[in-house]
Structure formats: structure tokens, C-alpha cells
N, C-alpha and C positions, 0 to 999 in steps of 0.2 A: 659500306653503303654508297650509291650514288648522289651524290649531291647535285642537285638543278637550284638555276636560281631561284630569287623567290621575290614578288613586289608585296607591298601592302596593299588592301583593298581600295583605299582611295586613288592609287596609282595606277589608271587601268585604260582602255579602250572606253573613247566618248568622254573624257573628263576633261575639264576647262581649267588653266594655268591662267595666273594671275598675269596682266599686260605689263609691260617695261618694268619687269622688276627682275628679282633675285628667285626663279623657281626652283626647288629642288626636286630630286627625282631620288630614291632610297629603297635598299631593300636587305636581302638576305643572300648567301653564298658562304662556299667553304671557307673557314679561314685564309688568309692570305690569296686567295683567288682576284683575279685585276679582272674591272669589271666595265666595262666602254658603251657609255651611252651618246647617240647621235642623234640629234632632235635634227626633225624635217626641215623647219625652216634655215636651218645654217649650213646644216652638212658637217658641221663640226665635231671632232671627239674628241668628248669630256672622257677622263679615265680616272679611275678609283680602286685601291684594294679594301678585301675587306680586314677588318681587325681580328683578334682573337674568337670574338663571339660569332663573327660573322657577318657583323652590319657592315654595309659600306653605305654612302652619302655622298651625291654629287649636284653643284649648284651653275647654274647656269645663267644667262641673261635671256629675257623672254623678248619679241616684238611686240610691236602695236597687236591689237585686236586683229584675229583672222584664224584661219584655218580653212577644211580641216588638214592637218599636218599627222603622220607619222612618226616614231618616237623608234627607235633599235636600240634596245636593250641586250649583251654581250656577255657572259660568262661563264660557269663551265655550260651553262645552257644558253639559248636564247630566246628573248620573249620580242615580238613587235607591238607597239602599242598604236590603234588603229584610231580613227575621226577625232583626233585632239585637236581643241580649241583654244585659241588663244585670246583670254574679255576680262571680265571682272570677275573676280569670286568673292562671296559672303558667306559667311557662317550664322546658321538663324538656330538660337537655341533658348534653354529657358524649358520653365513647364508646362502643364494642359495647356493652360491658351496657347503657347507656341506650337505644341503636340497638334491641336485642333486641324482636322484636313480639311479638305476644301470642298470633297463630296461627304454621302452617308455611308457608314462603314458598316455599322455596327450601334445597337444603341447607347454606344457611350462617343460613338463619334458622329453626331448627327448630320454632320455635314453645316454650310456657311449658309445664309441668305440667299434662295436663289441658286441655288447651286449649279444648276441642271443646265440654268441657262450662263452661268460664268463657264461653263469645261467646254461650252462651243467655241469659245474664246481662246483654248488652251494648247493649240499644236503650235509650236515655237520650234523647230528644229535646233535654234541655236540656245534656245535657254537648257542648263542641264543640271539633273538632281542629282545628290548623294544621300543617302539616310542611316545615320550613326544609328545601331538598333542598342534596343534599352539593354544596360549593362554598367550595373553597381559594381566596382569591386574593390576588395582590399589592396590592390598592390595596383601599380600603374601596370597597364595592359600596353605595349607595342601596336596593336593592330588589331581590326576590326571587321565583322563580314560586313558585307555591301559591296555596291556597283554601281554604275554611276546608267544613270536614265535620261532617256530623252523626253524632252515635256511632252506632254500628248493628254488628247482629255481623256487615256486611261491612268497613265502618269501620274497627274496631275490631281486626280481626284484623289492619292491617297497619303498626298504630301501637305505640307504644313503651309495652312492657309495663308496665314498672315505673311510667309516666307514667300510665297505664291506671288502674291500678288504686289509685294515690295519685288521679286524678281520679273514680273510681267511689264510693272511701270517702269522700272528702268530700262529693261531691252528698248518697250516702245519708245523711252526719251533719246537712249544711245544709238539704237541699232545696231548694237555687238554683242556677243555673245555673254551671256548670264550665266556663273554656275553658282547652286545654290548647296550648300550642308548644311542637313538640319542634325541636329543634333538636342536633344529635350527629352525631358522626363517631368510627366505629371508629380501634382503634390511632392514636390521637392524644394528644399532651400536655398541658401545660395552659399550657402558654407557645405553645401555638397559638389559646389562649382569651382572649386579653391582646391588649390596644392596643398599638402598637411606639412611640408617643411616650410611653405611659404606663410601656412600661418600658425605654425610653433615659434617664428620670429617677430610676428605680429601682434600686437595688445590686445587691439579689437577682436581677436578672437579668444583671450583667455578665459574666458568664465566658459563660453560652448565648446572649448577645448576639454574643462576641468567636469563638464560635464559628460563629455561623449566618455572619455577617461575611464569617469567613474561607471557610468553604463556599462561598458566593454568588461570590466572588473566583473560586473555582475553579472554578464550578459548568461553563463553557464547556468544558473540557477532561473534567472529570469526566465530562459528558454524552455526550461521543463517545469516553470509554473504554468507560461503561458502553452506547452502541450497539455495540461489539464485543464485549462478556459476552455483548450479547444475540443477536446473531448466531450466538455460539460455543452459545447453550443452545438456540437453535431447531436446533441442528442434532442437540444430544443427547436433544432430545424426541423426534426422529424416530427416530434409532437406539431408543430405547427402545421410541416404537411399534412398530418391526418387531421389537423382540424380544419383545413382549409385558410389558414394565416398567413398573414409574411409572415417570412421568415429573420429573425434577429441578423445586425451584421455581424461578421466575425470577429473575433479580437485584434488587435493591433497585435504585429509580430513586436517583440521586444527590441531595442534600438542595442546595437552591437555590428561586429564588422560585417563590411559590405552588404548593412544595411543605403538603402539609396537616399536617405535622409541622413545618412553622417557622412561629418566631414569630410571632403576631398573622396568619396567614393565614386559620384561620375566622373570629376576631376578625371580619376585614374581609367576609368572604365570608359569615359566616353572624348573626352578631351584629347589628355595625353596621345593618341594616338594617331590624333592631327597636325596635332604641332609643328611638325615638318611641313606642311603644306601652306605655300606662301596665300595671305587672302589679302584684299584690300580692307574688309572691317567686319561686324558682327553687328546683327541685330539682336535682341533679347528682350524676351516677352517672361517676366518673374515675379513674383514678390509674392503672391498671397500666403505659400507657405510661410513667410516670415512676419505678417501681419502682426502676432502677439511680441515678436521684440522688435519694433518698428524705431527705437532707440539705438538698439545696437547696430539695425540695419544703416543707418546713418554714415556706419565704419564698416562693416564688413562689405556693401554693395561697392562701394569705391575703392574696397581693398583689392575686391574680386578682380575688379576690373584691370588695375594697377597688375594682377599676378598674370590675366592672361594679355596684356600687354608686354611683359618680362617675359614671359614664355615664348611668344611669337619673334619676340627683340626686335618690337614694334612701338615704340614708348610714347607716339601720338597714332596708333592704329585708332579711328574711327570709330565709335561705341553709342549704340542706337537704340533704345529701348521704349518700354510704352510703360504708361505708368496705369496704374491698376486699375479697375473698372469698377462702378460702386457695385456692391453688392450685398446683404443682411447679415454680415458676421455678429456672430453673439454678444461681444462685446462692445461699449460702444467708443465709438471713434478710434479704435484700432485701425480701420483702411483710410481715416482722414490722415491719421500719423505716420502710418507707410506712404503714402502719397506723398506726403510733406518730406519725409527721408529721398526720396525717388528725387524731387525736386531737386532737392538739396545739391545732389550727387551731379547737378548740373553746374556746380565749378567745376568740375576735373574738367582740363581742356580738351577739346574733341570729342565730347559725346553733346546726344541732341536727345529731345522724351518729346513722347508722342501723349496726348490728354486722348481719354476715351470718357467722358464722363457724358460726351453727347449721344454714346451708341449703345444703349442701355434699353432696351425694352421691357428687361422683366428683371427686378432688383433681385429675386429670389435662385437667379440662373446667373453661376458664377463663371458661367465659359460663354460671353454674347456672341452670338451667330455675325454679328456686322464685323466680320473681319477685313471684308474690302479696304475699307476707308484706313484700317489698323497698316496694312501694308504700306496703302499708297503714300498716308503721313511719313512714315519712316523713309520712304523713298525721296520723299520730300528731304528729308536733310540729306541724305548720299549725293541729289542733285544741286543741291545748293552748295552745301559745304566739301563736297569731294572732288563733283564734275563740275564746277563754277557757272552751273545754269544761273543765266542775268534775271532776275524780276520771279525769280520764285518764292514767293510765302511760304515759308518750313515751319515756322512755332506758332501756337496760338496765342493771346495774351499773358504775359507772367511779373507777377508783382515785383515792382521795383522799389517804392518807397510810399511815405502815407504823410501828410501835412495834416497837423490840427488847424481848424478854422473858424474859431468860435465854439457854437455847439455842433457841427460837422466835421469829417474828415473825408480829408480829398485823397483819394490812391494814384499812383500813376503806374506805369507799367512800361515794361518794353514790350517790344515785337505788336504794336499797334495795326503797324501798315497799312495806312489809310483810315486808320478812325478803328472806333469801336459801336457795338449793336447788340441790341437784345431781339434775342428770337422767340416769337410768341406772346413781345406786350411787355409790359416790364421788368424789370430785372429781382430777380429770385435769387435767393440763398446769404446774402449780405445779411452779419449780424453786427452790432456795436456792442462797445461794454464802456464803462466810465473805470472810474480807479478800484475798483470792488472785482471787476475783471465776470460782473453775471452779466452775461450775453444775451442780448434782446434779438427781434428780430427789427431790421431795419431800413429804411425807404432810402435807394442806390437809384443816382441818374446819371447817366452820361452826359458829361462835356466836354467837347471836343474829346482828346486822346484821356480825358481821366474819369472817374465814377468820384462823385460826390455820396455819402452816408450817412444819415442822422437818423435819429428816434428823436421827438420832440421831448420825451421822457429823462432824456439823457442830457443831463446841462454842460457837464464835464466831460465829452467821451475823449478814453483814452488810444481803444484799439478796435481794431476790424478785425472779423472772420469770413470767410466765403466758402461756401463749400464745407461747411466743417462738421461732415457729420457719415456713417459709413454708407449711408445711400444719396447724397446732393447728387440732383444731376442740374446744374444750371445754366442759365441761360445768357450768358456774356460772350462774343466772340468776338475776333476783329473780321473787320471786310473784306477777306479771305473765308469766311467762312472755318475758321480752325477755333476753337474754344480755348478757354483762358483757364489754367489749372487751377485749382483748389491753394487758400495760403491765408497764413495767420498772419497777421502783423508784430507779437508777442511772441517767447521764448519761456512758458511756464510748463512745469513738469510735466511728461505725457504720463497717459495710462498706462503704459506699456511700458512707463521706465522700470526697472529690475525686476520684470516676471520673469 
């Protein structure tokens, strides 16, 4: 047979390489075939054989921001790769809220705020998309379809809002080219974002490890139980349709391989087959699928993070997330404990979290349409902490420590910047407790950078709450205008510890 060579899909005509770094370029060819790639800007030939399988891999030195540039790619075939840019590249991934596009798709994508009038906004020629398409699988995948787009308000409208608009704000602060991957899967984990050797050597995932385990064991039987739920529900769809009802939802498929909710399955499906492509950071929009183990997420979100930092062999790459949005989960204070986990995960160095707790219009709607503000916060740290923009406000307020004061206690905070402010009249969601730890509601003022807290009820208070409940949306920001995340001042068991 003839062999030609072969790229992966993210390696193609229109796709943006990461500025003054190490890019690489990789593909496929006959064994032993020598394979010479020439990037426009140098003139240079890089040469590679491939190995036994076929792959070969060759790594280059990029320039500043520019384009566009031509790529000649060499072996038993040849490919040209044509309007290559050379700017920043981000990886925007995570689930629904990341998934979320920027127009109306479909009615499970309703589209943003406004939509109509943000896609007049949207021809960038130099901003450019990639979109990993949804793909669970049992075994790491090589490569993915897709092709890389140029922004436009057709573009645009069917790509990932939040990713949107975090790559719109940057172009307009840079003026260089933006490439964005998105890569996201609804209702999904984050121990579905994770390597399964990387976390067979990990603790933090031994119990959802001993559990997937045990599912997979089952999965044969489970499978042909749940063919007979499903049987038994096509039958009460129909009764329904002749009565004129809704109709029942379907059964959950059974958790077993290359389900998209177990471990390391987008890992393999959607991840792995980036790897090779050098990025500058990643934003990520997650958590609500982990809401009910909001204790373990404490370790696995930081795990995750650590594994695609070792994978990229980027071990301060950039990590940007948003932390969850209130919304009516069933139980209660399960989203104040993920929220608190999200925080948390604000040691590891190099990542920043974005607070949405102001962009809330309807508690009951778990994907908010205000994804604008969701972008541009995140942008907000790529600027500050990446590109050393002078005088940018990136964080909102976040608890630093708490003084007793008689019968009050004083909080203080970092990332004040210039004081703090209540929007709408006084300050909402501050609760105190005394040494019994039952939580009242209680009367918070601002002085200078700190919030003073008491209940005159309360003679002894020992701690504060803010925010602590799965719908708070309150009212604290600093004069930036960025709100001040949710935070206990105490360390008592959660709800969610070992469900």
C-alpha cells in the first residue's frame, strides 16, 4: 500500500503556535521514512524519522507574535500548511458552563446575554478556534477531528462563550493573535479529566478509583438491567404520548468503560491528543458535577491540575478557573463546599478563580447566560499575571484572617484594591456563631479594607460565615467592581464528607 504522510487535526492550515517557545509540529509516515519540516519564518530544516509505529515529532523555536506564515511539511508525501499564526494559545475546557456558546443553537444552548448584539463584535481575523468534539474513551486516542476556524460572527456563535470572550479581551489588550481550544464536556467530573496511571499513583483518588473498579466488574450485568429500565420507559413514553404528558426522563446508562463520567475517559478521548501542542495556559469552567464529594474535590481538582501540568512538562503552566455559580442543588450547602474546595486549590502556584456569585439571575438555572463578565475576569489574570499589565484588578476580595474584638469580629482580606463596598445598601450574607458553632444572621460594616460582624445576641463570637449556603448571592466587592468569594473562618466536618 501507499503510504502518505499524515498530520493530526490540531496541526493544520489557520492554526496559531504558541509565541517564543518550544512548538512542536508531529505526525504519521511509514516506518523509518525522514520527514523535513520548514517553518516560513526561518527557512530552516528541522528533520525527523519516524519510529517503528510511524510517529515522528519535531520541535522548533517559535518568534514573537506574527504571521501569517507557511509551514512545508516533507515525506513520502507532502503537505503545506497555509495562514499560520504565530500569538498566544489557550486551552478553555471543563463542562456545560464551558460547553455554553455564545449564540442560540438549539434549546439546550440558548445562547449568552445579548447575544445578537456581542457576534457584531465578533470578526477578528487573527483570533482562531479549535473545537475538541465530545469523545469518552477507554484508551488514550492519538487524534481528533476538527479544524481550526477563523473567528467571525458565524464562528463565533457556536463556540464556547466564556472562551469567547476571555479570547476577545485579550486580542483587544494585545493586539496579537489569539488561538483558542476548546475542549468540554457537559455534566462531567474532574476525575474524568485525569490520566488513570496518574491517578493509580495518587491517594486522592483511591476510594473513586475502588469505586469505578467495582462498577466496571458489574458493568455486564448492570448493562442488560439497565436494557430493561429502558424498555420498561419506552413504553411509558408512549402511554404518556397518548395521554398527552411529558414524558418520564430516561434511565442513567450504567457507569462502566468509556462512560464520560469515569475516570481519565476525556482525559484519553479529549486531552491526550493535545498534548503535543505547546499552549501558554488553560482556563476551566467545572465543578458542579463534583458538588456531592466537595471534600475529596479539595485533592483531586489540584491533582488534576498537577497531572496536566506533567503532561504538557509545564510545572508552573498558568491555570484559570471560575468557581461555581449559586444555584438550588438538593442538598444543602453542597455548592458552598465546592466553592470552599475551588478556593482552596488557590495555593497551587499559578492558577487564579474567577467568583460568579454576582451573575446570578435565576438561582434555579444552573448554566447563567452572563458569561461576558465570566471571560473577561479570567482574562483579567492572563493580563495581570502572564502579560505584566501595570494597574490591573484580577481578584475580587478573599478571606485572609479574622480578629476577635470583644463581642465582634473583624475580617480582613487581600486583593482589596482600594477599599471595599456594598452594592445595594448594606452588606448581606454574614452570619456569626459563638463556641456552640449555630449560626445567626449578622450586622457586617465596612471599615476601611476590613468588614466588622456581630449579633448583639452573640456575647462570645467565635467565627464568621459569608456566603454559606448553595444559593448566597452577596453583596461585598472591592472598588474594582470584582466580588469577594464565599469563606468560613472554621474547619468543621462538611456535608459531603464521605458520601
Amino acid at each position: 500500500m501507499h503510504s502518505q504522510i499524515r498530520l493530526p487535526s490540531v496541526i493544520g492550515s489557520g492554526m496559531v503556535l504558541q509565541q517564543n517557545d518550544s512548538a512542536a509540529i508531529w505526525g504519521w509516515d511509514k516506518p523509518g521514512q525522514e520527514v523535513t519540516v520548514t517553518p516560513g519564518w526561518s527557512r530552516e530544516k528541522h528533520t525527523a524519522s519516524c519510529d517503528n509505529s510511524g510517529k515522528w515529532e519535531l520541535r522548533f523555536q517559535t518568534p514573537s507574535a506574527g504571521g501569517p506564515y507557511k509551514i512545508a511539511v516533507r515525506g513520502s508525501s507532502d503537505i503545506i500548511l497555509e495562514d499560520v499564526l504565530i500569538g498566544e494559545v489557550w486551552l478553555c475546557s471543563g463542562q456545560s458552563n464551558m460547553e455554553m456558546t455564545v449564540g442560540a443553537i438549539n434549546v439546550w444552548q440558548p445562547g449568552v446575554n445579548d447575544w445578537q448584539r456581542e457576534l457584531l463584535d465578533a470578526d477578528y481575523p487573527k483570533i482562531r478556534f479549535f473545537e475538541v468534539p465530545r469523545n469518552a474513551a477507554k484508551d488514550k486516542q492519538n487524534d481528533c477531528p476538527g479544524q481550526w476556524q477563523v473567528c467571525s460572527s458565524e464562528t463565533a456563535k457556536s463556540f464556547t462563550a466564556a472562551g469567547f470572550f476571555f479570547g476577545r479581551k485579550l486580542y483587544k489588550e494585545l493586539g496579537i493573535p489569539v488561538g483558542l481550544i476548546k475542549s468540554s464536556y457537559g455534566g462531567t467530573p474532574s476525575q474524568s479529566w485525569t490520566d488513570m496511571d496518574f491517578m493509580r499513583s495518587h491517594e486522592a483518588f483511591k476510594s473513586i478509583l475502588e469505586q469505578y473498579d467495582a462498577a466496571c466488574n458489574r458493568y455486564p450485568q448492570a448493562l442488560e438491567e439497565w436494557k430493561e429500565r429502558v424498555k420498561e420507559w419506552e413504553k411509558k413514553v408512549e402511554k404518556a404520548r397518548e395521554d398527552g404528558k411529558e414524558a418520564p426522563p430516561k434511565p442513567w446508562e450504567p457507569m462502566g468503560p468509556g462512560n464520560p463520567r469515569g475516570p481519565a475517559s476525556l482525559f484519553n478521548g479529549m486531552i491526550h491528543p493535545l498534548i503535543s501542542y505547546t499552549l501558554q495556559g488553560v482556563i476551566w469552567y467545572q465543578g458542579e458535577a463534583n458538588a456531592r464529594e466537595a471534600l475529596e474535590y479539595r485533592s483531586i481538582f489540584p491533582a488534576m491540575i498537577e497531572n496536566w501540568r506533567q503532561a504538557w512538562n509545564k510545572p508552573d503552566m498558568p491555570f484559570y478557573y471560575v468557581q461555581i455559580a449559586p444555584w438550588t442543588y438538593p442538598e444543602p450547602y453542597i455548592g458552598a463546599e465546592l466553592r470552599e474546595a475551588q478556593l482552596l486549590t488557590l495555593s497551587l502556584p499559578n492558577t487564579g478563580m474567577v467568583v460568579t456569585t454576582d451573575l446570578v439571575d435565576d438561582i434555579e438555572n444552573i448554566h447563567p447566560p452572563d458569561k461576558k463578565p465570566v471571560g473577561e475576569r479570567l482574562a483579567l489574570w492572563a493580563l495581570a499575571k502572564v502579560y505584566g499589565k501595570k494597574n490591573v484588578v484580577y481578584s475580587g476580595p478573599l478571606y485572609k484572617s479574622m480578629k476577635i474584638e470583644k463581642e465582634a469580629i473583624r475580617i480582613f482580606f487581600d486583593h482589596t484594591d482600594g477599599g471595599l463596598k456594598a452594592k445595594g445598601g448594606k452588606l448581606t450574607d454574614f452570619e456569626i456563631a459563638g463556641e456552640d458553632n449555630e449560626f445567626v444572621p449578622a450586622q457586617a460594616v465596612i471599615e476601611d479594607s476590613t468588614v466588622i460582624v456581630r449579633n448583639d445576641a452573640v456575647k462570645e463570637p467565635k467565627n464568621v460565615r459569608f456566603g454559606w449556603s448553595n444559593t448566597a448571592r452577596p453583596n461585598l466587592f472591592n472598588k474594582a467592581g470584582l466580588p469577594a468569594s464565599t469563606f468560613r473562618t472554621y474547619d468543621l466536618p462538611l456535608t459531603t464528607e464521605n458520601k
